[in-house]
N, C-alpha and C positions, 0 to 999 in steps of 0.2 A: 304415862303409866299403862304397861297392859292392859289390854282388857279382858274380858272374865270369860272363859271355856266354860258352854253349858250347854245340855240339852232343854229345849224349850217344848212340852207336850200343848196339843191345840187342842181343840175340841173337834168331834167330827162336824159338827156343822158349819166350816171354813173347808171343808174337803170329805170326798166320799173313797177316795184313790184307796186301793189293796195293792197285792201281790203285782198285778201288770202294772200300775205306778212305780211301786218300786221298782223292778225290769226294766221299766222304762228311764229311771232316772238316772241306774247306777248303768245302762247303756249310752247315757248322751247327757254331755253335762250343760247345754243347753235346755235339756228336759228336766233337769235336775232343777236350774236356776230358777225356768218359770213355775216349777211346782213348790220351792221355796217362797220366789217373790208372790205367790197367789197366798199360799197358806199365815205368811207373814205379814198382810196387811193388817190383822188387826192392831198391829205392835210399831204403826208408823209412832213417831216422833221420838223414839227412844233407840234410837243407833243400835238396832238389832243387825248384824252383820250373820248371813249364814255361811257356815264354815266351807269352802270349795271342795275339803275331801269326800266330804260326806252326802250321802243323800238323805231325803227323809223317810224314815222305818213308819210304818204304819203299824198301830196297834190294836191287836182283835179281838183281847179282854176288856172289860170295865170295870175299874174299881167300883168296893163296895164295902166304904166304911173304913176302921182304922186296920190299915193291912189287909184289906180285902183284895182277891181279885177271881172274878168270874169268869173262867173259859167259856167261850161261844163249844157248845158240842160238836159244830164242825168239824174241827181238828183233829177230834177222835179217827177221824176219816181220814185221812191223810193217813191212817199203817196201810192202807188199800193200793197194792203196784197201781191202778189207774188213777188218771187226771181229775184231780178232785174241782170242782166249780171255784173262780173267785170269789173271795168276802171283802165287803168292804171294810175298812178300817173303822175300830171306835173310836181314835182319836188317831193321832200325828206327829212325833217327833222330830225334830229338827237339832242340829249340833250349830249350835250360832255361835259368836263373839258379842258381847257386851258390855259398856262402861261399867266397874264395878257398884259407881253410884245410882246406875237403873233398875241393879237387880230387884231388890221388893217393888216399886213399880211392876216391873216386868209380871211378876208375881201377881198382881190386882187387876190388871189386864183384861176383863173381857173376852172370853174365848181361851183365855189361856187355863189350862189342865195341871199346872205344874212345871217348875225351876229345877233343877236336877244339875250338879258338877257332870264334867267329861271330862274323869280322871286320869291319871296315867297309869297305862297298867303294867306289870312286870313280869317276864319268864320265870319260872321256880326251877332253874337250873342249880344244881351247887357252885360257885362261881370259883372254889378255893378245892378241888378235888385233892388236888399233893399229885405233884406228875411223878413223883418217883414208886407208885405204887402200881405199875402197869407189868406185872407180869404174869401171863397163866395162870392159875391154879387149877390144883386137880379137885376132885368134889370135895364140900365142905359141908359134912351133913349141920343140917337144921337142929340148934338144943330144944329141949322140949318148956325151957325157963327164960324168961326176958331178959335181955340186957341192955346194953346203950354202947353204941361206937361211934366213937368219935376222934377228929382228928390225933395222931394219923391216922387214917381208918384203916381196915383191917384190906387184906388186898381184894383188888374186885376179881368174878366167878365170871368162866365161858356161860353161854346162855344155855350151853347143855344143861346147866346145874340149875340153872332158871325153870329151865322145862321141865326139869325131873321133880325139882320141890311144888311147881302148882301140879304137876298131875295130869299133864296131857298125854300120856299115853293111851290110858282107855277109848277116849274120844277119838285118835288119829285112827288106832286099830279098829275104831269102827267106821272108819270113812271123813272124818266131820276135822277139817282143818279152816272152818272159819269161810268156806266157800260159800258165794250167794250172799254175803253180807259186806256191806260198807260200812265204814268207818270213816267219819267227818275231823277233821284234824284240826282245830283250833288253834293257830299258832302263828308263826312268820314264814311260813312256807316249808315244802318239801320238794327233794331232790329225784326228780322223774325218772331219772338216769335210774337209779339205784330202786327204787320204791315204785310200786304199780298205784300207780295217781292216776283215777279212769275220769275226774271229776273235780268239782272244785267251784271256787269262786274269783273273779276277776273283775275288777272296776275299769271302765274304759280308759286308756291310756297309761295303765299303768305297771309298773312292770314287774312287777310281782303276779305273776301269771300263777296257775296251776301247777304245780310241777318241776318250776323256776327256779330254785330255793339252790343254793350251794350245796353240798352235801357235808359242808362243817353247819349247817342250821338247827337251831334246837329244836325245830319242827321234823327237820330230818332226823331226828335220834327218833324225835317221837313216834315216827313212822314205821323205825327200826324196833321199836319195843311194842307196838301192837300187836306184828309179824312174830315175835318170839313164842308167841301162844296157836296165834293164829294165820298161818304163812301164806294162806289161800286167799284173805281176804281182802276187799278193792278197797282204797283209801279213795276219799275227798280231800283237796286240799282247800282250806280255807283261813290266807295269811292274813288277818288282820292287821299282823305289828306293822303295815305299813302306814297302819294310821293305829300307832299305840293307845289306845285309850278308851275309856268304856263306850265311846261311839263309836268305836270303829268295830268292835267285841259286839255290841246292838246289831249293826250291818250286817255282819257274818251268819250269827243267829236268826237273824231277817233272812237271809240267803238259804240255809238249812232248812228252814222253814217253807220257804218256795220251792225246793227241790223235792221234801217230801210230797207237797201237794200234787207237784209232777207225776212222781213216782213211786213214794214211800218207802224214798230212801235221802239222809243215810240212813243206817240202823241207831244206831248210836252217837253221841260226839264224846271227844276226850279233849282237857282243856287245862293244861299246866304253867297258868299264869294268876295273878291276882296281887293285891297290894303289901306292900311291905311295914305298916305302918296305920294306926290306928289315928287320924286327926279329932281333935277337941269334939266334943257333940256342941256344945255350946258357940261354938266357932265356925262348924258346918252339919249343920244338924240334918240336912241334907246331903251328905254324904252319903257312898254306896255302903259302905261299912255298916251306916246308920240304920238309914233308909230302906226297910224292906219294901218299900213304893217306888222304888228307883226304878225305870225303864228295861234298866238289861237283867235285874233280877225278874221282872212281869216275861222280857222276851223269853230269859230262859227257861220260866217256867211253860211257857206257850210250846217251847219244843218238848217238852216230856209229855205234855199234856196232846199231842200229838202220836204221838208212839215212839220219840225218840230216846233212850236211857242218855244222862247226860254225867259225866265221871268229871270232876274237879279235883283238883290237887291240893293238899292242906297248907301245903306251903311250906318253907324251909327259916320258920322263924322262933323253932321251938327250943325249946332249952335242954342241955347245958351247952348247947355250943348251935349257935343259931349262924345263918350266911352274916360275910360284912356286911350286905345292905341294908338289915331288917333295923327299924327303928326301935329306941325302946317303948314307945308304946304303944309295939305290935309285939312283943316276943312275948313267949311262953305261955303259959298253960291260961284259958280264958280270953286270952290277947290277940292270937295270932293264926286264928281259922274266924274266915270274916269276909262278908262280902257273898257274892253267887255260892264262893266255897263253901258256905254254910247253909245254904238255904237246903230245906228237909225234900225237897225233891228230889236234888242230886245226892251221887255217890259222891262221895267226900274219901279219898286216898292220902292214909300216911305210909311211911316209907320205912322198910326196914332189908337189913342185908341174909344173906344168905344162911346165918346161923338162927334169923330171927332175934336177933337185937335189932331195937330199935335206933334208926341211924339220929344222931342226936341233936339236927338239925332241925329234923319233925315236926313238923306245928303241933300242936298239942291242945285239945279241947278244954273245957267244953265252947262248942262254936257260938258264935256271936246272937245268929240268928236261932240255929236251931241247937238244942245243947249236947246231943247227944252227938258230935261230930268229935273225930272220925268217924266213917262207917267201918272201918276196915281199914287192914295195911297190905301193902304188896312189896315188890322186889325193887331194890334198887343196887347201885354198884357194881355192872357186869360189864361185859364188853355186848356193845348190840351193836350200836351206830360207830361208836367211839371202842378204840382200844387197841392192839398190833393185831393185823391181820382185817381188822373191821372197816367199812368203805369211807368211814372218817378220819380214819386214821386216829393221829395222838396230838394233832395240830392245836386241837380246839379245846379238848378235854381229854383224860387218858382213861376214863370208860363212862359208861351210862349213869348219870349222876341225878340225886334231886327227887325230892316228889316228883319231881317232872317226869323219869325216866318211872316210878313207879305206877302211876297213872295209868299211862297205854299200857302198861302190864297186865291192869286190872280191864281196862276196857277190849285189849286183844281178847283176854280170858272169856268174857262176855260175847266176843263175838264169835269166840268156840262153842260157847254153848247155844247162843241162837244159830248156831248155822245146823246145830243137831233138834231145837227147839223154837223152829222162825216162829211160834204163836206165842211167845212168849211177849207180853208188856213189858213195860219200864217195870213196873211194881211188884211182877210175876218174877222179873231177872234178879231184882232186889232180892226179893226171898228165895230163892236158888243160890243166889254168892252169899249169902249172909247163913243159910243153913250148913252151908259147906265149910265154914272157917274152922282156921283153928285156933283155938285159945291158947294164949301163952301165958295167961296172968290169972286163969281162976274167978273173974271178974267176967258179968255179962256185956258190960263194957269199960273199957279203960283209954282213959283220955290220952294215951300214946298210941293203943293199936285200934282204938276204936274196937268192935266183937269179934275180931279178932284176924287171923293173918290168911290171907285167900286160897285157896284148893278144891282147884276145878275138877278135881276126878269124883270129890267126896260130891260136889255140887251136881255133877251127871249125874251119878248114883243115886242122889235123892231123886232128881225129877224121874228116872228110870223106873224108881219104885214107889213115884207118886199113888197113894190109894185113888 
């Protein structure tokens, strides 16, 4: 029988390792083993196996109580371009293998902090675009009333129409094309050839490098739809699908996290992956879906809480016409924004096309964790990465598809206006895109556009005429 994929949290008093442990582990994976085999002896006699992709993430909040979790104010520190000091970790994650009959053991453990799945996670690409709808269009102005498109959907928009409907003109004219900011890519790689990848994350030996990435990669669209707002700005690449799964998603986050302490940067991350499917509570009550104590929901909120804005994708399981993968008991309204995607930190992107109908894939709130998800909807359906004439050609998909492709829309958008407002917070950005929207439904929020559909010229404009 397999055995069970899990992250195992320790307690810090089996290890004091930060920032340079982890460095050190995901550089040498005999650094790795013995900072596993040290942290793991309290869990002799129960065939804890730790996973070889993985290293161990050190964690620098502390729970506190049901869903609690307490940021050390260090982090705050980390928007500072200088080197901010190591911290040591409050506790220790590890991605092990285990007999499924150890797990509650494992759990009563002595030192141990918590049993956690290392789920699989999934791209929020559209996986069924219809290849016969790639051709041109000339603009397709925006209605001012919702709708819903769905298969065959309506043809996809050049990214000129992209850029004209959020509003970059004001910002370009006055200098600010997203320069001086980075953008951390959360994904399975981008294509260096094509895309300005100054940075990024890489595991020893392995080959998903920085920059690596084919240029048919869904990370590469995603690189391409950052750029549509903001053409100036530097990308990070950091491909976790090499290790698909919420520990590998942990890693990355761990990675982001060390970089800003470096430098404080990126500025932001964008992240157009998450599950397709809602498992039993009663059956994995720890699950991430479940679980607002899960590991990579604490890590991700550790990068916002840092100075990084962090944009999740709502995912393409919404109704009336969801991807084939979404299961039924993830789709639609309530079911199918879940997991990091919903946590009230992040920005939460659904996806709608160029007339502003909502593309009918959409996840659709209210969110699992936090209920008020979406926050917002952006562009999907253009040629960016994908489409004739575009560096991806029509091989892979016939244009920019998915929350996925909506997403870096929203977080390029962002990176245009911190490159006009680098003082700006995660919290300060939120209320900058969120004053700027446009409503399409008359509603302060609606479980399809979230508050409404993004417009960066209106969101300059406010902070311009901040009192």
């Amino acid at each position: 029988m397999a055995k069970a994929k899990v992250l195992v949290e320790l307690e810090r008093g089996l290890h004091k390792e930060g920032f340079q442990a982890f460095s050190a582990a995901v550089s040498s994976e005999s650094n790795a083993y013995e900072q596993c085999a040290y942290a793991l002896e309290s869990t002799a006699g129960l065939g804890v196996e730790p996973d070889e992709n993985l290293a161990p993430v050190p964690m620098f909040g502390t729970r506190s109580g049901e869903n609690g979790y307490d940021m050390p104010s260090d982090l705050a520190a980390f928007a500072d371009p200088n080197t901010n000091d190591d911290l040591p970790g409050a506790s220790l994650v590890i991605p092990v293998e285990v007999d499924h009959s150890n797990l509650d053991a494992l759990r009563e453990r002595d030192g141990v902090v918590g049993v956690w799945p290392n789920s699989r996670l999934f791209l929020y690409g559209d996986e069924e675009p219809g290849i016969e709808e790639i051709e041109v269009q000339t603009f397709d102005l925006a209605r001012s009333r919702s709708g819903v498109d769905c298969r065959p959907f309506r043809p996809a928009v050049d990214i000129s129409v992209i850029r004209q409907l959020l509003g970059v003109s004001p910002l370009w004219r006055d200098g600010f094309r997203g320069q001086n900011v980075a953008v951390g890519i959360i994904d399975e790689g981008i294509n260096g050839d094509a895309y300005p990848v100054s940075g990024g994350f890489a595991r020893i030996g392995s080959s998903r490098q920085p920059g690596s990435a084919p240029i048919t990669s869904h990370g590469s669209m995603c690189a391409a739809d950052v750029l549509v707002a903001a053409p100036a700005a530097r990308l990070y690449d950091y491909p976790f699908l090499g290790v698909p799964n919420s520990g590998g998603a942990l890693a990355m986050f761990q990675a982001v996290l060390d970089q800003r302490r470096i430098d404080g940067t990126p500025h932001l991350t964008t992240n157009s992956y998450g599950y397709t499917g809602v498992p039993d509570r009663n059956d994995q009550p720890f699950h991430e879906v479940h679980d607002l104590d899960h590991p990579l929901h604490r890590k991700v909120r550790e990068v916002v809480a840092s100075g990084a804005a962090a944009f999740f994708a709502a995912g393409n399981c919404g109704e009336p016409c969801p991807t084939g993968r979404c299961h039924p008991s993830g789709i639609g309204p309530g079911l199918s924004i879940h997991a990091s995607n919903s946590l009230r930190e992040v920005i939460t992107v659904a996806a709608v096309n160029s007339r502003h109908e909502r593309i009918g894939y959409s996840s659709q709130g209210p969110g699992m964790f936090e209920k008020e998800k979406p926050d917002l909807a952006a562009y999907t359906h253009f040629f960016g990465n994908f489409g004739p004439g575009r560096p991806g050609g029509t091989s892979a998909s016939p244009f920019d598809s998915g929350t996925s492709a909506a997403t870096p829309i929203a977080a390029g958008a962002a990176a245009l206006l911190l490159s006009a407002f680098p003082e700006l917070s995660p919290g300060d950005l939120r209320k900058a895109l969120l004053a700027g929207l446009v409503s399409t439904t008359g509603s302060p929020w609606d479980p399809g556009y979230g508050q409404g559909i993004l417009n960066v010229a209106a969101s300059y404009w406010n902070l311009l005429h901040k009192p």
